[in-house]
N, C-alpha and C positions, 0 to 999 in steps of 0.2 A: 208403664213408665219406662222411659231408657236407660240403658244400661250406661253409666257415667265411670269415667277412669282419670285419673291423674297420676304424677308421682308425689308422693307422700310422704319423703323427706328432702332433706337439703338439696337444691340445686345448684350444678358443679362437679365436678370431677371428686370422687369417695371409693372409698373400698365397696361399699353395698348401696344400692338406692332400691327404693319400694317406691311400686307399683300398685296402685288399688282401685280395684272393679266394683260396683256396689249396684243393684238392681234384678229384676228379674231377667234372665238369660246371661248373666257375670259370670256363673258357671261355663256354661257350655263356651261363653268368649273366650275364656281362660286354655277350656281343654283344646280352645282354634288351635291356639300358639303353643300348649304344653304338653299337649294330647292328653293320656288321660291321667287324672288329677290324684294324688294323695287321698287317705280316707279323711275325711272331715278331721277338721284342727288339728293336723297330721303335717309336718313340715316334709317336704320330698325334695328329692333333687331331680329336677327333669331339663332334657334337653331342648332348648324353645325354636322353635322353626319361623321362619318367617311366613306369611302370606302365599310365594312363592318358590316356598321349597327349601329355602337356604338357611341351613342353622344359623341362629341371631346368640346363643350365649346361652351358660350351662349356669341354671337356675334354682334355687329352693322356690318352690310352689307352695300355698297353703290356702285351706278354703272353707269360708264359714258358713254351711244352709243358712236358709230362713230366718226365724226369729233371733235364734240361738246368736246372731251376729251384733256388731257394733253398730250397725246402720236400721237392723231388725230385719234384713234382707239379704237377699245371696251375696257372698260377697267373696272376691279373693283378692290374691299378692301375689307379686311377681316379687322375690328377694335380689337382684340382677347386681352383677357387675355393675358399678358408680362409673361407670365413663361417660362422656355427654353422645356418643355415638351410639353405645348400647340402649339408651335411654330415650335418644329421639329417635331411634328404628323401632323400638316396640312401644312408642306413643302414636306413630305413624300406624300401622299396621292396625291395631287398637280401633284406632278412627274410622281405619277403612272398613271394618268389621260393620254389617249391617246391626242397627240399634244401637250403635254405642256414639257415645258422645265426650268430649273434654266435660269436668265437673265444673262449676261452678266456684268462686270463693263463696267456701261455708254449707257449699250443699250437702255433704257426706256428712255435718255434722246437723242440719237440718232436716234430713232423710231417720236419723235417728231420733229427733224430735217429732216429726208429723208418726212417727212410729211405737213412739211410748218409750224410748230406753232410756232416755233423759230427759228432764224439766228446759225450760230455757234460762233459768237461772244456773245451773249444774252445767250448761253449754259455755257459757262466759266464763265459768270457773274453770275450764276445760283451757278454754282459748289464752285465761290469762296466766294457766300452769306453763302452756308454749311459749308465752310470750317472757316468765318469769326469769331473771335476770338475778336478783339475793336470795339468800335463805330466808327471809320474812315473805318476800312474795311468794316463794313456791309453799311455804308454810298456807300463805291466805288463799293462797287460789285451791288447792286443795280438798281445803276444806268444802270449799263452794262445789268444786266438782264432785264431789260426794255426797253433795243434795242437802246440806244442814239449812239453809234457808228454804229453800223446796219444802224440804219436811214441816215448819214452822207453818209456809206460807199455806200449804193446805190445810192444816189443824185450825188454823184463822177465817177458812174459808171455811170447813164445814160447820166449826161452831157459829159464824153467821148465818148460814145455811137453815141450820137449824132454828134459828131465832126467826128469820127470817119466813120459815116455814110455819112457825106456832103463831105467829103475829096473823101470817094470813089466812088461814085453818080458821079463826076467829071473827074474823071479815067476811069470808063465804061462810061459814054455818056457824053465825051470831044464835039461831035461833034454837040449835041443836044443844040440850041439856049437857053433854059431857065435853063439849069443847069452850074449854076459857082458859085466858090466859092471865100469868100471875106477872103482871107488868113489873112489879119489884123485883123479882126474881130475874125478868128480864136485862132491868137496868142496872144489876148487880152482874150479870153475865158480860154483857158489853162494856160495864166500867173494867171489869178484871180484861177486857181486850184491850182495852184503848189503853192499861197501864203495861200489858204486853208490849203493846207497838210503842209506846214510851223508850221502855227497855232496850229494843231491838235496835232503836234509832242514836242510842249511844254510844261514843265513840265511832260513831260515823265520819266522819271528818279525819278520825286518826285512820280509817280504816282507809278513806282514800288516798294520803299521804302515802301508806302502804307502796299503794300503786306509783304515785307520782313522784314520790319523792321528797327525802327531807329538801328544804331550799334554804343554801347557805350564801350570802352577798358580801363579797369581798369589796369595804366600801373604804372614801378616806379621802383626804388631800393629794393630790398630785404627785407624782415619783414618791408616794410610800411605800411603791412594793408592790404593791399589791399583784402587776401582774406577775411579777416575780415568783409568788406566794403560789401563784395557781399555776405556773410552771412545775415548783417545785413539786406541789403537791399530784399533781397528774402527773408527773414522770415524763414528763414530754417536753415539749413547744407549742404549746398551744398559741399564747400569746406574742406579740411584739414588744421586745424590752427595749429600750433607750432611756437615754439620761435626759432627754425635752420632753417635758412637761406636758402632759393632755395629747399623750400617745394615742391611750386610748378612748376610743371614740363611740365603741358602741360595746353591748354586753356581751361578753363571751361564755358559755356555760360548756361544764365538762362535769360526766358524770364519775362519781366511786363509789365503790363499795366497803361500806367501812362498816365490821361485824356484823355483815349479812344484812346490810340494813342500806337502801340507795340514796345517797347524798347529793343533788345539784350541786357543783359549784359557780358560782359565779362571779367573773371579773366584771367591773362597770367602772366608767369614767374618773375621774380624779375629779371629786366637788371643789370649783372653787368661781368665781364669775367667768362665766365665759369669754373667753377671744374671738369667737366667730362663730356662727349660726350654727354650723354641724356638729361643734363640740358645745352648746349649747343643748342640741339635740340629744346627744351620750348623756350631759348629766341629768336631763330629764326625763330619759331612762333608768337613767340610776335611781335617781329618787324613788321610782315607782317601784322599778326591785326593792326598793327597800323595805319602804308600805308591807309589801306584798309578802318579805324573808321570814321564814320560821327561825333565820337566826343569821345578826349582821355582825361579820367582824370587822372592826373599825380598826383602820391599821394607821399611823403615824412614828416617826422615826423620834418624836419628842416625849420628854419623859416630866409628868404624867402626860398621857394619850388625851390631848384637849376634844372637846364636842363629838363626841360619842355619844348617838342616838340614846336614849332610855332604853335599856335591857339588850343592849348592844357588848359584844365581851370585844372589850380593848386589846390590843398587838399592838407592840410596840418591835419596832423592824429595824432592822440593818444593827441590830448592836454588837456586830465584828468589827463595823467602824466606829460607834461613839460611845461602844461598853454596855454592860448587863450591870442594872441599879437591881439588887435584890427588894427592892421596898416599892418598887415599880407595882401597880394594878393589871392587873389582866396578866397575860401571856407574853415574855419576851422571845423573840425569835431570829435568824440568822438562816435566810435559805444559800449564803456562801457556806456555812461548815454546817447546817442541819442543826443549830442549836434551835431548840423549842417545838421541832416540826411535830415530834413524837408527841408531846406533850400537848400538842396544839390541835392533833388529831387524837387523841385518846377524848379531846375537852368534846369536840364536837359529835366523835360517836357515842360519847354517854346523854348529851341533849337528845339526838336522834333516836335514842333508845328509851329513853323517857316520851316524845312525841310520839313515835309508834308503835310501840310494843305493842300500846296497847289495841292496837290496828289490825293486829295480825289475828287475833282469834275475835271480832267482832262479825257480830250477823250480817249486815249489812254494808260490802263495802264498792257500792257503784249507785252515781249517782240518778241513777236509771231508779235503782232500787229504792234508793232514799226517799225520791219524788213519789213514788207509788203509794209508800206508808206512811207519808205525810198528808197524801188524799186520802188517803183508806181514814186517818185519823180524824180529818177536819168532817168527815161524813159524818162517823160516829160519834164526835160532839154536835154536831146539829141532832143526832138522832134524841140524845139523851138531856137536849134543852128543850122538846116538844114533848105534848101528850098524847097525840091523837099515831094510834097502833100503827095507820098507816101510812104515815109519816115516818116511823121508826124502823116501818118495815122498809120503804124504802131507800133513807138512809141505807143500811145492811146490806138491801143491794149496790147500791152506787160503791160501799165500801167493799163488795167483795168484788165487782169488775176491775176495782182500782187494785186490790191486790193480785187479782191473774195478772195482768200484765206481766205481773214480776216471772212468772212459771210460764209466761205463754196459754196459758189455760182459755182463753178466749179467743187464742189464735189471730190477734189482729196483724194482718196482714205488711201493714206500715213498720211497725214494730221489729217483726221477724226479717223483712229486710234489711231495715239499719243492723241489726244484732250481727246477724250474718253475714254484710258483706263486708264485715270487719275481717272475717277467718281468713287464715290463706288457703289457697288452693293446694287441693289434697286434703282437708279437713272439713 
């Protein structure tokens, strides 16, 4: 297998960029450029040569043998100077190096899979720890990379495994005095699975919000604000404000982070009959954001807030120019002097905190995952609506291919592509 290299963090101009070698001969690539290397997981400072003789930058080296590594194979780092010079001269050089090649997106963390250091459920948890942006994401993805579903997902296979195994012991030597099987006993082992994967599969949907994000729809009659509202709230200019009606024309989304938790927001159209085909087109986007919002504020400048979807929280806007009614519904607000904003965003990160909290410590939160143990599930109710052993038995198995998928356990090839070429390059 060749020896593959990338850089391994951020790309661009940095105080430090990493460099990483993963396969057999990454050692001896490493001592090309550093000559000779630190003792094992031993950070050193060495002076890196080019190809040609000419020192390239003055380095921390580090290097991990065999198993004992990330990838389960030799592996090392170049700690370099962040300049994009230093970085493309010893990516250059690298290459030229016989057996080594640029890595792949997702190979080095692939390479640690086909290698046993990780499940491929604990890979995703890995990639979405990189990828985590709030304190509930890196909370969720965490967990995942530390194998808590992995661990589940085998204790599920081998107790099929096993059932699996007594049903067909049974089958081939019917005729042998000490093998029988006690089918009740069976149907009591699989029922206690099937209410496992019950379990597992709840709060799945908050667990993928986790990921995706609360979704808030800033919805309403025409010049209520609203882009206004989402100006204020992002801190920027996101939107286009004017005083004409049916400005805006298609949905604008911006994301926040309010108490560690990701919030979509979303500007859409000004509902009212359309003027012409395109802005016809905006509010029937908007509608569908709306369908679709884990939570619609409905903004209008009139007090009470009229036609506010069901479970819609009312805003009532602009009241620097026509006054704040204490006896008003919902939330009044002012993005000219900031009256309500606070308030308005306290409202919405305690919904989001109610929608996902509970997301963050749940088993299953990718819907990769969720589809697997819903087959695994639909198996094991056919298994436990028949009588005939081998029937049941292979029910058990159908239900345990459906849950490797989840760990890669099966190694299907299709699978480990998608999963992977999600990663970026250098993981």
């Amino acid at each position: 297998m060749s020896v593959i290299f990338a850089l391994s963090s951020a790309g661009g101009r940095a105080a430090v960029a990493v460099i990483r070698l993963s396969g057999a001969g990454a050692l001896e690539a490493a001592a090309r450029i550093a000559g000779d290397l630190p003792p094992a997981r031993r950070l050193g400072l060495r002076r890196l040569r080019r190809l040609n003789g000419d020192v390239l930058d003055e380095a921390l080296v580090v290097s991990f043998p065999g198993a004992a590594s990330a990838t389960g194979e030799d592996l090392a780092e170049f700690h370099v100077h962040g300049s994009r010079a230093v970085v493309a001269a010893l990516l250059e050089d690298l290459g030229a190096l016989p057996g080594c090649r640029m890595a792949e997106a997702g190979e080095f963390s692939r390479r640690a899979f086909r290698n046993g250091k990780r499940d491929l459920a604990a890979l995703e948890g890995l990639a979405d720890l990189i990828e985590a942006e709030t304190e509930g994401q890196r909370r969720q993805a965490l967990r995942q990379m530390q194998g808590r579903l992995g661990d589940e997902v085998v204790g599920w296979r081998a107790s099929l495994l096993d059932v699996q195994a007594e049903l067909e012991a049974e089958l081939d030597f019917s005729d042998e005095g000490d093998v029988a099987t006690d089918l009740a006993g069976v149907r009591a082992r699989l029922g206690r699975l099937v209410a496992a994967l019950d379990g597992a599969l709840e709060g799945t949907s908050a667990a993928e919000r986790v990921r995706e994000g609360f979704r808030v729809v800033i919805a309403g009659p025409p010049n209520a604000g609203k882009s206004t509202l989402l100006n204020a709230l992002a801190g920027r200019d996101v939107a286009i404000v004017t005083a004409t009606p049916g400005t805006t024309r298609d949905v604008l989304d911006v994301e926040l982070d309010i108490g560690g938790r990701r919030v979509i927001l979303s500007d859409t159209a000004g509902l009212r009959d359309a003027g012409d085909d395109i802005e016809a087109e905006g509010i029937r986007r908007a509608r569908l954001r709306i369908e679709d919002a884990d939570l619609v504020l409905w903004l209008d400048e009139l007090n009470p807030v009229p036609d506010a979807p069901p479970g819609a929280l009312p805003v009532r806007t602009k009241v620097d120019r026509f006054g704040a009614d204490p006896s008003a519904d919902g939330i009044v607000i002012s993005c000219v002097t900031g009256l309500g904003l606070e308030a308005l965003l306290a409202d919405v990160g305690e919904r989001a905190a109610l929608s996902l909290d509970a997301g963050v410590d749940a088993l299953v939160v990718r819907r990769r995952h969720r589809d697997a143990i819903r087959e695994a599930r639909v198996d094991l109710g056919r298994g436990l609506s028949v009588q005939m052993p081998e029937l049941i038995a292979e029910s058990c198995r159908r239900a345990r291919l459906a849950l490797g998928r989840i760990v890669g356990a099966d190694d299907p090839e299709a699978v480990l592509g998608v999963v992977f070429g999600r990663f970026c390059i250098g993981k």
